[in-house]
C-alpha positions as CSV (number, residue, x, y, z in Angstrom):
1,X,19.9,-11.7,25.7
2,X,22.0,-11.4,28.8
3,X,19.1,-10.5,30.8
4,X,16.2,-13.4,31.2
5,X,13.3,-10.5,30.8
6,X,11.1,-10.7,27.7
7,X,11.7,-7.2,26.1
8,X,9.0,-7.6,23.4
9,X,6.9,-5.6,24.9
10,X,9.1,-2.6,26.4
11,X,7.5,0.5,27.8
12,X,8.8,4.3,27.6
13,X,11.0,3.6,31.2
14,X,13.2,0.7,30.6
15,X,15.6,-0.5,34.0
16,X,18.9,0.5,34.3
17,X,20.4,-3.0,33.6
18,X,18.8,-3.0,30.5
19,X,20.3,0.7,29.5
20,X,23.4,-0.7,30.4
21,X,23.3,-3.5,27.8
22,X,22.0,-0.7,25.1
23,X,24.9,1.5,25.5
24,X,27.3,-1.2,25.6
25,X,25.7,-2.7,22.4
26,X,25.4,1.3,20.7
27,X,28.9,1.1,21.4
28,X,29.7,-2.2,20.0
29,X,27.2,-1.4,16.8
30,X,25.1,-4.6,17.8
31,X,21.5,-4.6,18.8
32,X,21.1,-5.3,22.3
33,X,19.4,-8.5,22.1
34,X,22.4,-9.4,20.4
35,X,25.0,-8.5,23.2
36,X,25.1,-12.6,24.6
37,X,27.7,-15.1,25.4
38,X,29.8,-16.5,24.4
39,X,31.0,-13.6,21.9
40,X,30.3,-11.2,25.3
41,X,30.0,-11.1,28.9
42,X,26.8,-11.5,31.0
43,X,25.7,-8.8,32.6
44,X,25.0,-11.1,35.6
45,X,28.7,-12.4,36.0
46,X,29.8,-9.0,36.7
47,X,26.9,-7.4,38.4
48,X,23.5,-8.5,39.8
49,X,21.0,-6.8,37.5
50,X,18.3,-7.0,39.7
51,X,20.2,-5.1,42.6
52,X,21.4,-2.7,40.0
53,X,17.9,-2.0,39.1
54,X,16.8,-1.8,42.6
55,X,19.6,0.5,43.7
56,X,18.3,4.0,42.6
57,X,14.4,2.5,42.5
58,X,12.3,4.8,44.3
59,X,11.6,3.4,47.6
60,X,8.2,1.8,49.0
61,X,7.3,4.5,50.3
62,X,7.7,6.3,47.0
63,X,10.5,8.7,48.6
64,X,14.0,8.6,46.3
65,X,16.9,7.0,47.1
66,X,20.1,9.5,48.4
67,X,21.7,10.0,45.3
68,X,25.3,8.0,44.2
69,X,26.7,6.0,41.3
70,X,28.0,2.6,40.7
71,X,31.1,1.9,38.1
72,X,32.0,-1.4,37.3
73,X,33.5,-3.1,33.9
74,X,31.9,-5.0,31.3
75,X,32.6,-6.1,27.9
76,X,35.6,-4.0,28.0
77,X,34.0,-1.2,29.0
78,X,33.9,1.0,32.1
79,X,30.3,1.5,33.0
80,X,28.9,4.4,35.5
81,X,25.4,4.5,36.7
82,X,24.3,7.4,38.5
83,X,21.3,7.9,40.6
84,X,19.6,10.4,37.9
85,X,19.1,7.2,35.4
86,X,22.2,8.0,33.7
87,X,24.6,5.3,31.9
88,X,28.0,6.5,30.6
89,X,30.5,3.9,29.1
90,X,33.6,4.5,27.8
91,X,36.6,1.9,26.9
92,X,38.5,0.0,29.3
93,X,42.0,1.7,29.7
């Protein structure tokens, strides 16, 4: 799996990274823990999951980030992540 987290065990709220490799692999007709090199890209070689996760986390202080969105490509898809939790992907052009 192209993130090193042990989803056996995933709760109702997964991270953002991890939508990102379920929409990618809903859109590829794969299941997620299937979406690896070398037949795709790592998530990590084009953007640091962690960060992305991080990114629209609620702060220490448990106040929310300002809101925004991130877009980047991967596995020949464009990928937006916007502050409300969504994940849109749509192909390359």
């Amino acid at each position: 799996m192209l993130l090193s987290v042990d989803r056996s065990e995933a709760t109702a709220e997964q991270s953002l990274s991890f939508d990102v490799i379920a929409a990618v692999a809903e859109q590829e007709g794969v299941d997620p823990v299937d979406l690896e090199p070398p037949e795709y890209d790592a998530l990590y070689d084009v953007i640091n999951p962690e960060a992305l996760d991080a990114l629209f986390a609620a702060r220490e202080n448990g106040r929310d980030r300002p809101t925004g969105r991130v877009e980047f490509p991967f596995c020949g898809y464009h990928v937006v992540v916007t502050s409300e939790g969504d994940v849109d992907v749509s192909p390359l052009e």
